[in-house]
Each structure stands twice: as structure tokens, then as C-alpha cells.
SEMARFI-637370 format. One line per field, with one value per residue (C-alpha): residue number from 1; residue in three letters; chain; x, y, z. Coordinates in steps of 0.1 Angstrom, whole numbers, plus 5000, padded with zeros to 4 digits. Layout:
BEGIN
pos = [NUM  ...]
code = [ALA  ...]
unit = [A  ...]
east = [X  ...]
north = [Y  ...]
up = [Z  ...]
//
This chain:
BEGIN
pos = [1  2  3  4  5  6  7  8  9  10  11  12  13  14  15  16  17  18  19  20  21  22  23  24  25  26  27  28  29  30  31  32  33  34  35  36  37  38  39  40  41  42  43  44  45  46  47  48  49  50  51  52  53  54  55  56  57  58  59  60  61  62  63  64  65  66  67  68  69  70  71  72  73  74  75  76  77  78  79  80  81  82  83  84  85  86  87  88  89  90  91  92  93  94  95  96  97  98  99  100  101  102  103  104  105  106  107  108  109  110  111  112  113  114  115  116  117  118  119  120  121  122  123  124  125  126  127  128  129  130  131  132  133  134  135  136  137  138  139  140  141  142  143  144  145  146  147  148  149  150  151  152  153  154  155  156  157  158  159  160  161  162  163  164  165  166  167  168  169  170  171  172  173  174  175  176  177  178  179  180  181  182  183  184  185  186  187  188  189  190  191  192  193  194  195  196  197  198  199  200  201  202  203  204  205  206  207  208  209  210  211  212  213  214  215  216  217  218  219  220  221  222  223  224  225  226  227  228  229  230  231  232  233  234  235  236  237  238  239  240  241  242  243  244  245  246  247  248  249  250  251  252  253  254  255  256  257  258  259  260  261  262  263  264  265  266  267  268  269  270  271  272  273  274  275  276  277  278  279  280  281  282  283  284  285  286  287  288  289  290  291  292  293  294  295  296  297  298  299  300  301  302  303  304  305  306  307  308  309  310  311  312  313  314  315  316  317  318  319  320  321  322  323  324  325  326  327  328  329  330  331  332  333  334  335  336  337  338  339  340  341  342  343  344  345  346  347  348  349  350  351  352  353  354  355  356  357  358  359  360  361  362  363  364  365  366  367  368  369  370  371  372  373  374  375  376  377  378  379  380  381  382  383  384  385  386  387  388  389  390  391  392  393  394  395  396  397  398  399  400  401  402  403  404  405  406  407  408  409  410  411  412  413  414  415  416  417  418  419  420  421  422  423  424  425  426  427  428  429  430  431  432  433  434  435  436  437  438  439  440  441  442  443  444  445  446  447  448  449  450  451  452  453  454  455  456  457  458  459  460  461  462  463  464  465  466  467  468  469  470  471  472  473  474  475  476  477  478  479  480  481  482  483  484  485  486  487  488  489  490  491  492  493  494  495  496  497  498  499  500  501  502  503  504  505  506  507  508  509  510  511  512  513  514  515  516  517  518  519]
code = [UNK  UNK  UNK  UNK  UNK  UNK  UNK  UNK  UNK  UNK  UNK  UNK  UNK  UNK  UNK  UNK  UNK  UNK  UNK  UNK  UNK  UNK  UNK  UNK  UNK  UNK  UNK  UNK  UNK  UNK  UNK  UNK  UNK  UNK  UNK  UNK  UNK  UNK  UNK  UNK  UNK  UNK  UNK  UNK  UNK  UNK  UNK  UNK  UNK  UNK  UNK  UNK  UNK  UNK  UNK  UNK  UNK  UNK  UNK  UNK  UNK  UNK  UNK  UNK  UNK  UNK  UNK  UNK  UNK  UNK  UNK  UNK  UNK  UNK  UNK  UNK  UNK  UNK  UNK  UNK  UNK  UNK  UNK  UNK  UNK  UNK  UNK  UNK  UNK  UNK  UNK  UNK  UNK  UNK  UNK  UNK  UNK  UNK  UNK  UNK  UNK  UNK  UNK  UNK  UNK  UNK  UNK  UNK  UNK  UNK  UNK  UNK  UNK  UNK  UNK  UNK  UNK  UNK  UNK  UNK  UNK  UNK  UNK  UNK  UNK  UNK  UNK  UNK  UNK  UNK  UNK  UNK  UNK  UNK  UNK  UNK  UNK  UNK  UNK  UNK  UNK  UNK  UNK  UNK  UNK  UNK  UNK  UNK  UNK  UNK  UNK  UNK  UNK  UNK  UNK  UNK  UNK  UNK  UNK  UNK  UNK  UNK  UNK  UNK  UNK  UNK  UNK  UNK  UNK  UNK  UNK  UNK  UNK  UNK  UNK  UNK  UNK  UNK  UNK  UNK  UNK  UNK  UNK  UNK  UNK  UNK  UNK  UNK  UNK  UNK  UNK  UNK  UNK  UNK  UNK  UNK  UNK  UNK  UNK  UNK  UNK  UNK  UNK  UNK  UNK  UNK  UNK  UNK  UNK  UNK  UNK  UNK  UNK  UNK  UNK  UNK  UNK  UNK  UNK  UNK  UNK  UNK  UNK  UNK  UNK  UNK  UNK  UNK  UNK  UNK  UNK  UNK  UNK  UNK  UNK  UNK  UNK  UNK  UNK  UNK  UNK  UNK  UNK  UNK  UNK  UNK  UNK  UNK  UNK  UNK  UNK  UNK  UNK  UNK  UNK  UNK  UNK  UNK  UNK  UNK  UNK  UNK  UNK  UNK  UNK  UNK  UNK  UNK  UNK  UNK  UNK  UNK  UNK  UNK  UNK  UNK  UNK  UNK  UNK  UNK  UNK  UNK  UNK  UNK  UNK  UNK  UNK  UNK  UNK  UNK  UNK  UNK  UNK  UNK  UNK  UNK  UNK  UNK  UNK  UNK  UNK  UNK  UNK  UNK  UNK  UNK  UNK  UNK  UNK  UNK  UNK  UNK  UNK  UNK  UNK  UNK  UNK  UNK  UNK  UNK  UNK  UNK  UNK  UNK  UNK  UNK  UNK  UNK  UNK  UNK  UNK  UNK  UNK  UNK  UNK  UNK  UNK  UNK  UNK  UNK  UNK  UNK  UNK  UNK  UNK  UNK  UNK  UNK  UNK  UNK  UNK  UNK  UNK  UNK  UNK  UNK  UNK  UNK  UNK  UNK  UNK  UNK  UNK  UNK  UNK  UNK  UNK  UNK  UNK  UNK  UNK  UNK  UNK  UNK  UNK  UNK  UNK  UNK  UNK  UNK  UNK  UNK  UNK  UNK  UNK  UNK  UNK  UNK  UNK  UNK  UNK  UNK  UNK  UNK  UNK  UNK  UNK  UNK  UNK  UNK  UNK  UNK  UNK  UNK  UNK  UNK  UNK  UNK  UNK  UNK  UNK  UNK  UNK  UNK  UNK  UNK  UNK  UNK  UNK  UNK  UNK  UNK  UNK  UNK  UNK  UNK  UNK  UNK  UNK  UNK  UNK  UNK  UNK  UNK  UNK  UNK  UNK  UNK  UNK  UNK  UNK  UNK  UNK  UNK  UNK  UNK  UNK  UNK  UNK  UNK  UNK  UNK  UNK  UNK  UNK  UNK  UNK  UNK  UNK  UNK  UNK  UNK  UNK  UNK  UNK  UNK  UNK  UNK  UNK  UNK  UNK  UNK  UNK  UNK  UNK  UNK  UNK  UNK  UNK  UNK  UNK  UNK  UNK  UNK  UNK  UNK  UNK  UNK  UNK  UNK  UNK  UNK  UNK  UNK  UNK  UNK  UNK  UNK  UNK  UNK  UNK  UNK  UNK  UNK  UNK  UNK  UNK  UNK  UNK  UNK  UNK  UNK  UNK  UNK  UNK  UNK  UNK  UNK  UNK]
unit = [A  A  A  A  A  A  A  A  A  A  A  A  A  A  A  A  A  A  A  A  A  A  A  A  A  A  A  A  A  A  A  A  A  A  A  A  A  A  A  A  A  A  A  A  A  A  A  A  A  A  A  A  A  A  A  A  A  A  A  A  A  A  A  A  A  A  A  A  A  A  A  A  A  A  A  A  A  A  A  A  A  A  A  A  A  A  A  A  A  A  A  A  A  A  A  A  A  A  A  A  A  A  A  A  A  A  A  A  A  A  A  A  A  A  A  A  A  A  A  A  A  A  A  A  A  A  A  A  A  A  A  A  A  A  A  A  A  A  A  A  A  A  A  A  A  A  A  A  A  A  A  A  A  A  A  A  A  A  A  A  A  A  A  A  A  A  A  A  A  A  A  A  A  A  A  A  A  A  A  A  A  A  A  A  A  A  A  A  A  A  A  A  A  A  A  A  A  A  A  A  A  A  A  A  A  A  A  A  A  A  A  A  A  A  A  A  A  A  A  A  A  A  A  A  A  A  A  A  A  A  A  A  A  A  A  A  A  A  A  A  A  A  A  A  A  A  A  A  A  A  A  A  A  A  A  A  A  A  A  A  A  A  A  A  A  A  A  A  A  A  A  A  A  A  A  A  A  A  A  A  A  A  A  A  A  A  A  A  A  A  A  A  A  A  A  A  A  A  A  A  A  A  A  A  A  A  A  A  A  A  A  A  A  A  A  A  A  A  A  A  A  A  A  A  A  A  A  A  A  A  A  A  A  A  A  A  A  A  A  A  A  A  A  A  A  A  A  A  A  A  A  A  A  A  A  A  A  A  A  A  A  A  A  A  A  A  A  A  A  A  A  A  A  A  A  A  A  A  A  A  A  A  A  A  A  A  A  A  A  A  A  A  A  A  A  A  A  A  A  A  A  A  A  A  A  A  A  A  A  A  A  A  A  A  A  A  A  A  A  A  A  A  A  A  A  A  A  A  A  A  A  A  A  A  A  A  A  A  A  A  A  A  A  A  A  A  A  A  A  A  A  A  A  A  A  A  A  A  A  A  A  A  A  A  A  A  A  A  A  A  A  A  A  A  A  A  A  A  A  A  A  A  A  A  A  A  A  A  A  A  A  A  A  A  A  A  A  A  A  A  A  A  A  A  A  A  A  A  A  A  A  A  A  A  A  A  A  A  A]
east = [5538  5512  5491  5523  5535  5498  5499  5527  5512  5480  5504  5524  5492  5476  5511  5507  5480  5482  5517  5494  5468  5491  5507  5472  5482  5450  5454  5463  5466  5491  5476  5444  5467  5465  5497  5510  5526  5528  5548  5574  5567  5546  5545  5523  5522  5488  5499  5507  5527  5522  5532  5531  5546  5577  5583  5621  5636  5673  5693  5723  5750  5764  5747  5734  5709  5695  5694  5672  5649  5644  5633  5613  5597  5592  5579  5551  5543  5533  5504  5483  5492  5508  5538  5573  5594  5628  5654  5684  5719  5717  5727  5709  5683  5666  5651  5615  5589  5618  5614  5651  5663  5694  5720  5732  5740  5713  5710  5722  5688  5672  5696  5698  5666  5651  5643  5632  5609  5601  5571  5572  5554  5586  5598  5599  5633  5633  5669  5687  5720  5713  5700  5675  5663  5654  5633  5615  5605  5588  5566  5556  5551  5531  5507  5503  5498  5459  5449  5442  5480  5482  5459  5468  5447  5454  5435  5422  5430  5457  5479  5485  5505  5501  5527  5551  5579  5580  5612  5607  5627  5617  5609  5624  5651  5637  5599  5593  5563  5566  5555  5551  5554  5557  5522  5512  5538  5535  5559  5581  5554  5536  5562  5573  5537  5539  5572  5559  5532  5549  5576  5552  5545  5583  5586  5624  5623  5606  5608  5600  5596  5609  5605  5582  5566  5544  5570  5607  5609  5644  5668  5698  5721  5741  5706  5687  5657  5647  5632  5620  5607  5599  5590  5564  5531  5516  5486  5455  5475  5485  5516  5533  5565  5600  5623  5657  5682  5682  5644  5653  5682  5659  5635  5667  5671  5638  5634  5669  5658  5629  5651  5640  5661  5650  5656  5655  5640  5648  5627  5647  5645  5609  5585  5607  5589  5592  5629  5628  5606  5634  5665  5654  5692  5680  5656  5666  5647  5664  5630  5612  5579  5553  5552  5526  5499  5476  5482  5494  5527  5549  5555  5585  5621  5653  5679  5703  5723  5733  5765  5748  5722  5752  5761  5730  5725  5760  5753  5717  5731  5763  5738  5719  5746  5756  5723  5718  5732  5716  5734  5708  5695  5665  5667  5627  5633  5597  5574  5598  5575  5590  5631  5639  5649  5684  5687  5671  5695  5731  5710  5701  5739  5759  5734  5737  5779  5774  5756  5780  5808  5795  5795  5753  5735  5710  5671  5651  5614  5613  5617  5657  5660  5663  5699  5728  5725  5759  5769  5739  5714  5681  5650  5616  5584  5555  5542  5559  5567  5594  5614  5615  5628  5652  5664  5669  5691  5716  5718  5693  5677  5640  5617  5581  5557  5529  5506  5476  5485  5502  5498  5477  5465  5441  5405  5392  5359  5341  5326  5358  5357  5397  5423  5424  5414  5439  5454  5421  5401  5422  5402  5416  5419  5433  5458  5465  5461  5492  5530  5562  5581  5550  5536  5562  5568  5605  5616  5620  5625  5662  5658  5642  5651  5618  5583  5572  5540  5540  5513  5514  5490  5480  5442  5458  5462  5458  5473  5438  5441  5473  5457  5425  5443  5472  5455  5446  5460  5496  5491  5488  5519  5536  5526  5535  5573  5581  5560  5564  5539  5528  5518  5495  5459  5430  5404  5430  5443  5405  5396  5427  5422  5386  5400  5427  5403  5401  5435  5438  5405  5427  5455  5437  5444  5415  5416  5392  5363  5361  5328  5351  5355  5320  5313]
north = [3966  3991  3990  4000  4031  4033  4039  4055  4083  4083  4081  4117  4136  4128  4143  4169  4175  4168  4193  4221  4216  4216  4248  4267  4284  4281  4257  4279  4271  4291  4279  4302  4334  4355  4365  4385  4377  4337  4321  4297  4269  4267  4240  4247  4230  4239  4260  4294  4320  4345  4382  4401  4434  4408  4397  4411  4415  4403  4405  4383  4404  4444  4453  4487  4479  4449  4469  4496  4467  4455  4490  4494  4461  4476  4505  4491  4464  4495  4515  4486  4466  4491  4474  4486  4457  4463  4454  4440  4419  4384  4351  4330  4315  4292  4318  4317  4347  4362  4375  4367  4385  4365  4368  4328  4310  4296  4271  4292  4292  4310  4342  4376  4381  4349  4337  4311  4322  4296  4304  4282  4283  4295  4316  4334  4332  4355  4343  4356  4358  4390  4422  4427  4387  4394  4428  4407  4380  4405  4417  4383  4380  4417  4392  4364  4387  4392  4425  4446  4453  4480  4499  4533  4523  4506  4472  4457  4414  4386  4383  4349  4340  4305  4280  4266  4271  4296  4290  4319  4333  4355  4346  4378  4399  4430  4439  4475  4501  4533  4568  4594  4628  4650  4651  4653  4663  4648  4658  4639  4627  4609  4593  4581  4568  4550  4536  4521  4505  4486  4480  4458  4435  4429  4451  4465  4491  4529  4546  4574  4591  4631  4644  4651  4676  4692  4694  4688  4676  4671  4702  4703  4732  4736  4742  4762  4776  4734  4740  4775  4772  4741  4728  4759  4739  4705  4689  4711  4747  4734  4751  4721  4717  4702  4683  4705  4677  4674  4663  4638  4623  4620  4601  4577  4571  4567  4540  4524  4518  4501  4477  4497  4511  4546  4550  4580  4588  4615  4610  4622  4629  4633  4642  4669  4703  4716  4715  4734  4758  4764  4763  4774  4766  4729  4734  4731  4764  4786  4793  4783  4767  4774  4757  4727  4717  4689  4655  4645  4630  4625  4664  4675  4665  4680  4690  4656  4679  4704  4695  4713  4690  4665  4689  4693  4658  4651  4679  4661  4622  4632  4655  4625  4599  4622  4618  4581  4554  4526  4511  4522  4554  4550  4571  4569  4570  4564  4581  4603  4604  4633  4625  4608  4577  4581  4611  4590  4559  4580  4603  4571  4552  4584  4591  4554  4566  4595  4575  4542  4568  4573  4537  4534  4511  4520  4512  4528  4522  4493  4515  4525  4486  4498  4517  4498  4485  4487  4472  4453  4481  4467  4475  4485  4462  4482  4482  4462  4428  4431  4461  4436  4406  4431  4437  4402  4394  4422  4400  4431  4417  4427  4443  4435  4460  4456  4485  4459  4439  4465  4500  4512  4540  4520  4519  4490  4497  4523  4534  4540  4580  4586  4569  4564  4531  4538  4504  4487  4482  4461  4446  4423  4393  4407  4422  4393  4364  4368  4354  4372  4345  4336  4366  4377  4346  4343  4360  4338  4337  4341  4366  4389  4407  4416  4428  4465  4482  4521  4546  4572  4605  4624  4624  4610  4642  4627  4602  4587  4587  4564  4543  4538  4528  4509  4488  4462  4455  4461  4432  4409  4422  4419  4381  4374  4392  4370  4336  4308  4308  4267  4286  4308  4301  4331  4316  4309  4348  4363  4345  4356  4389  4393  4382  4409  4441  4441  4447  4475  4489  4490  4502  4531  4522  4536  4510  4496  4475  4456  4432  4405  4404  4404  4370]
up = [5621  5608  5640  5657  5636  5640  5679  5680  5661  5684  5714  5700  5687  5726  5742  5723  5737  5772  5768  5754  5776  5808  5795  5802  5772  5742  5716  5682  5645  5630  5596  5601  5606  5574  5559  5530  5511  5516  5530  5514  5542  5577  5599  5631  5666  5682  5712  5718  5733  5755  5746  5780  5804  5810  5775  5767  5728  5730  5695  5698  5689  5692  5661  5657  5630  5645  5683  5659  5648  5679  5689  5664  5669  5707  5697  5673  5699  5730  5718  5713  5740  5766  5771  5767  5760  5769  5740  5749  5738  5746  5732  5756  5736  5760  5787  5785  5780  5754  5716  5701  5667  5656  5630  5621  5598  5574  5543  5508  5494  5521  5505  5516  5529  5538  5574  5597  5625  5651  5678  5709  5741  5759  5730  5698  5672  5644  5624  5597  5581  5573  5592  5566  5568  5605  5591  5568  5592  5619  5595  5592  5632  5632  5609  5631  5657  5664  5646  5672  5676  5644  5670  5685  5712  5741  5740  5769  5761  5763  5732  5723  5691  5677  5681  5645  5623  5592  5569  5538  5510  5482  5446  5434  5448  5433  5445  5439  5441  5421  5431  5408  5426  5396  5382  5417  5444  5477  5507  5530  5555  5529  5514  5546  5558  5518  5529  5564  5544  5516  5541  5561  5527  5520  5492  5493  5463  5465  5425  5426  5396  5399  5372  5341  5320  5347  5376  5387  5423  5432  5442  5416  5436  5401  5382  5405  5383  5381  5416  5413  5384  5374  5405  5410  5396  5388  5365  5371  5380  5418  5436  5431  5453  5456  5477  5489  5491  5528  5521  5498  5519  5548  5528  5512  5549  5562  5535  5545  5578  5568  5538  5513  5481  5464  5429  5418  5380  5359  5328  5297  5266  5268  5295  5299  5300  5332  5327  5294  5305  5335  5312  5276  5267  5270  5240  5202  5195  5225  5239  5271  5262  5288  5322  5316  5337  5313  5309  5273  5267  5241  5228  5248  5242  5254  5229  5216  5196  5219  5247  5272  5273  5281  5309  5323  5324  5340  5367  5376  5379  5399  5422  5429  5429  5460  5474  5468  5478  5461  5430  5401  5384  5361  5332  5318  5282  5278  5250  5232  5207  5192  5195  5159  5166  5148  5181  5206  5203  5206  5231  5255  5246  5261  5289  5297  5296  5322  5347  5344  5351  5385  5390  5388  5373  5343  5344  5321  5308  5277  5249  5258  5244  5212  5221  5226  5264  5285  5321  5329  5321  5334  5310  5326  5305  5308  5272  5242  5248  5217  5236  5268  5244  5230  5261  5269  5235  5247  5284  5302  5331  5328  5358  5348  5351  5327  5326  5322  5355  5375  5370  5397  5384  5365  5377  5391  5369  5352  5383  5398  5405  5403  5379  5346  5320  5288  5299  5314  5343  5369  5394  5421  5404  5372  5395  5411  5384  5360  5369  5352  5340  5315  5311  5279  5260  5255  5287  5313  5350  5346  5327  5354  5378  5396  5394  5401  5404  5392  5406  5377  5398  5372  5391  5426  5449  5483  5504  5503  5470  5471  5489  5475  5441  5459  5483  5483  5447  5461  5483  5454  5439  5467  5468  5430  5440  5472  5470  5445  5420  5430  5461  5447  5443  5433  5463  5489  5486  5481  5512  5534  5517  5529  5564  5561  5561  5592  5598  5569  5589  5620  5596  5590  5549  5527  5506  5477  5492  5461  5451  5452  5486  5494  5473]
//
């Protein structure tokens, strides 16, 4: 009996081959492509597929979002290869030489985002049950494509894509990266160029952090001076700089087409200069304090006591619940040092009030867990494991952030020229090498919502900057967010790291050419 299971499995491994091999197209192990992050399962077939001038993108149904993702998918596909792939409705899934994006039903546990993506020699099938699912599984098949396709330039060569199944889901619904343009500002273009590159690692929420002792980004039309005058410099005496709402809707947009969700931050009651030095009503004293261009924390705090502080604040959130339409508004909350704590409570328990009544969802940084948290406020970890526990007793989900493990405006080492170390060095495998739902004993993975990874630019001034500090940490992140942690493994991720360079070479990324990579 065991000779003949024996045989049988000789005689299918030797059709396999002689299928392949009649095909003409090369023998391919989708195993040795490198992807980020990993994937939940990958079963691979040994052929490949031809990407050519006749290859069509059909989406199987009249969607507008998924006809835009197929163009898109078009669109990065030509420079590199010269073709313009036309994109099309079609059901058919059986015509050869066709990439198919499909909405269908699959399994519960593949969720909102999951996908299967199945590579044959006749086609490729990228399905979902979800738009968003069939965005997440091409920036799986821009991997397995060979590297040369994030060139500008056209490339003289075949593209073959190996043969197999993918089926993947995330570990976390919430993987987020957080900008801070108010120590720095950075305009529109760079936050879109940010967005196209966390976009192609899955991760699906852009904070951006607006405002803060040094500058106020964000156009409030019913508090003009925040702009003009707050707005006017940044850490080291720069102009500074702002976004006028049309700005910041265009961003909210760019980042929904790519399945992204802004957040928008207004850091209160501390970290609040700018905005007292634009409205000195918003100060205890009456007085505007000086604009502020250093970086120490912890010595500005708007007025608790005063109701136009209440108004100011219920101006700002129903400005930017106009402007935004994902479901939270983070709050900061975050080293207040000099807001008593018998202010700060009531202070962060009626803010919490103002933004629920716009139908928004709280987040704040770990320390508003010592208030009373209302309608599923979510708490931000970054520094004491007890405000994150706190959180958890009052049923808070938790977004982990730890500034040892995720803050990327730590250096990698003390020879790192930009960045800063209060928290630690964090090379790549301290970046990498941690898991949330262990990390604070007594929160589990229930308790979380997702992980996030916060670039604070106090010495980050240029998109080089960004991504000298982000990448290739960000990669890592992105990996601990979407795969399951049995998957992970320090040497199998250094090792497809070190194979990924050359991609973020073609990328044009200036990212961190760590030692470890090197070994």
C-alpha cells in the first residue's frame, strides 16, 4: 500500500513537471519571493506567469473603487515595463493572459481586509469581500513581482511571476504610523509620498499629530490667528507652515484612496503654546507667552477653568469632524506636566463630552487613563504600563506604541547623526523583536486594538529624514501589526530584509543600511 501512495506521489510531482516544462514558461518558487509583511499562508506550484503588452485587468463588477484600483494597479505596472494594461469589467475568469480583481465571498476569518490571491500560468485572481481586501492583496503581487518594476525606467526583460496560492488576513485591524508635522511642518507632497509608502506595507492608519507647542498646522476658519500666528514658525526659528482645509482634505483623500484613515491630533491641555501665544484669552494669566521654537515639554497648558477654553475646543473638533471622515479624534493629553491633576481629570472627561457629541471616537496618549473614559475611548501606551492597564479596567481598547520599541525617532545608535535616544537606541532587531499582547503584562490581545509607530521630528526636517528614521524599522512594525506572531522569526525577516534593499534602492527610500544587514 505504501509503495503505492508512494508512486502516486512520484507520478504527480513528474506531471508537474512535464506541465511546467511544456508551458515554456520558467520553473518559479514563490517561496523565495520576499514579502512584507508575511504572509498568513503560501502554497507555491513551480511555474509562472507571464506579465506582457496583452495582459488585460478586468474587476468583476461596476465598482468605481475597484475600476480606480485596477488603474492604479495599471498605472504602477507601465513605467517599468512600458505596458499600458487596459482595465476593464469582466466576470469571465477563465481567459488566459488576464489579471482579475474580484469582490466574492470569502471564509469569516479572512475579515475586512483579508485576501486570497491565486497566480496560475493562465491567470492571476486577486479576491476579496471587500474593496480594500483586493488593495491589500496587490501590494502583495507588486512584491512577488521582480524588483525592477518600482522603476521609473523602462526595463528591457520578461516578467515572470511565480506560480501558488496566498490566503492572508491581518493580526490587527489597526496598523498605524504617526507623523508629527508640528515640530517640523512638512507639506502635502510629502505627506502624500509618506502615504504611498506605508500604503505598500498594509498599514491603514496616517496620525498625524497637528499641533503642539512650536506650531499649529491645521486651518480653524472660526480661530484665524491659530494659522497666522501660530502656524508662522517651528523648532529652530523656521517659517513653519500650515494646511488651509482644502489642503488637509486632499490629503484625508489621498490617504482614502490608498485604505488609509487620518487621524487628526490636537494635543491639549499641554503642548499647547503656539495656541496660547495666538489667543492669549486661552491662558489663565490673559497673556500671550512667546511663540516657542525649543524642544522641552511639559510647561504649557491651556486654561481648565475658563469656558472659552470649552469653546475653543468645541470650535476646533467640529472644524475637523467636517474635514474628517474617519470615526476617531485623538486628543494627546500627554505630559501636562503642569495641569493639577484635580484640573486635568474634569479637563479630559468634558473634552472627551465635546468630541462624543460629534459622534467621534476618543484616542488619546496613556495618561488621559486616569479620567473617567466614555464610549469606547481608546488609550495610546507609549510610556506607563499602569495608565495602559487603567485603561483596560475601564473596557479601553489599547493601541501599543511603546516609545522603546516603536518610536522612530529614536536613533539606531550613538552614531546616528539625527534623532534623539531619551527612550534608547532602537536598532532593527529591537524594533522588530517584541509582540503586543506580551509586551504589558495584564493586557492582552483582546485587549488591543492595534500597534502604531509615532515619528516625533523635533530634528527630522526632510523627507530624507523620514525616511532614514522610518525605514526599514517601519517594515518590522508593519509585520508585528498584520502577521501572526508563530510566523515571525528575527533570521527569517533579517534575511528577506537584506534581500529587500534592493527594492527600497529601486524605491528610491533613503533608508538605514544597518550592520545587521551586512552579517
Amino acid at each position: 500500500m505504501m509503495h503505492i501512495k508512494l508512486f502516486n506521489q512520484v507520478l504527480f510531482f513528474f506531471s508537474i513537471i512535464l506541465i511546467t516544462s511544456c508551458s515554456g514558461n520558467p520553473q518559479l518558487n514563490l517561496s523565495e519571493t520576499v514579502l512584507f509583511p508575511k504572509p498568513v499562508s503560501l502554497l507555491e506550484t513551480g511555474s509562472s506567469f507571464e506579465l506582457n503588452a496583452k495582459t488585460k485587468i478586468l474587476v468583476n463588477n461596476n465598482s468605481k473603487e475597484l475600476l480606480e484600483i485596477g488603474n492604479s494597479l495599471a498605472s504602477f505596472i507601465s513605467p517599468a515595463t512600458g505596458f499600458n494594461l487596459p482595465v476593464e469589467i469582466g466576470s469571465e475568469t477563465s481567459k488566459p493572459n488576464n489579471i482579475y480583481l474580484n469582490i466574492t465571498d470569502l471564509d469569516a476569518e479572512f475579515g475586512s481586509e483579508g485576501y486570497k490571491l491565486t497566480i496560475s500560468e493562465e491567470t492571476i485572481v486577486v479576491e476579496s469581500a471587500t474593496v480594500e481586501g483586493v488593495f491589500r492583496g496587490i501590494q502583495t503581487l507588486r512584491q512577488i513581482l521582480p524588483d525592477e518594476i518600482e522603476s521609473k525606467q523602462l526595463q528591457e526583460k520578461s516578467w515572470f511571476i511565480p506560480t501558488g496560492e496566498i490566503k492572508d488576513y491581518p493580526e490587527y485591524a489597526y496598523r498605524g504610523a504617526m507623523l508629527d508635522v508640528a515640530r517640523h511642518f512638512f507639506d502635502v507632497e510629502d505627506v502624500k509620498h509618506y502615504i504611498d509608502l506605508l500604503a505598500a506595507y498594509k498599514i491603514n492608519v496616517l496620525h498625524l499629530h497637528l499641533s503642539d507647542d512650536q506650531g499649529w498646522r491645521i486651518e480653524i476658519k472660526s480661530w484665524p490667528k491659530l494659522t497666522t500666528i501660530g502656524g508662522s514658525t517651528e523648532v529652530g526659528g523656521g517659517e513653519g507652515g500650515f494646511y488651509t482645509q482644502e489642503q488637509y482634505k486632499e490629503i484625508v483623500a489621498y490617504a482614502a484612496a490608498n485604505y488609509i484613515t487620518v487621524i487628526p491630533e490636537i494635543d491639549m491641555p499641554g503642548h499647547t503654546n503656539a495656541a496660547l501665544a495666538s489667543y492669549p484669552e486661552l491662558n489663565c494669566n490673559g497673556k500671550s507667552p512667546e511663540l516657542y521654537t525649543g524642544i522641552k515639554v511639559g510647561f504649557s497648558t491651556l486654561c481648565t477653568s475658563k469656558e472659552i477654553t470649552y469653546k475653543f475646543i468645541d470650535d476646533v473638533v467640529k472644524e475637523l469632524v467636517a474635514l474628517t471622515p474617519g470615526p476617531y479624534i485623538h486628543i494627546g493629553g500627554d505630559e501636562s506636566h503642569v495641569t493639577d491633576m484635580e484640573d486635568y481629570i474634569p479637563f479630559i472627561n468634558r473634552v472627551q463630552d465635546i468630541v462624543n457629541s460629534y459622534n467621534k471616537t476618543v484616542i488619546g496618549w496613556d495618561e488621559i487613563a486616569h479620567a473617567d473614559l466614555k464610549n469606547e475611548a481608546i488609550v495610546q501606551f507609549w510610556a506607563k504600563e499602569e495608565n495602559a492597564k487603567k485603561g483596560v479596567a475601564q473596557n479601553s481598547k489599547v493601541i501599543v506604541s511603546p516609545s522603546t520599541k516603536t518610536y522612530l525617532d529614536m536613533k539606531y545608535d550613538s552614531l546616528t547623526n539625527i534623532g534623539l535616544n531619551w527612550a534608547g537606541y532602537i536598532e532593527l532587531d529591537s524594533a522588530y523583536l517584541w509582540t503586543p499582547d506580551t509586551f504589558i503584562k495584564g493586557v492582552k490581545k483582546e485587549n488591543i486594538l492595534g500597534i502604531e509607530s509615532p515619528l516625533w521630528t523635533e530634528t527630522i526636517t526632510t523627507m530624507d529624514d523620514i525616511e532614514y528614521m522610518v525605514f526599514p524599522r517601519i517594515i518590522g512594525h508593519s509585520e508585528i501589526g498584520w502577521t501572526p506572531t508563530s510566523l515571525r522569526n528575527w533570521e527569517d525577516y533579517k534575511e528577506r530584509l537584506i534581500k529587500h534593499t534592493k527594492r527600497l534602492k529601486l524605491m528610491d527610500v533613503n533608508y538605514y543600511d544597518s550592520k545587521l544587514l551586512s552579517e
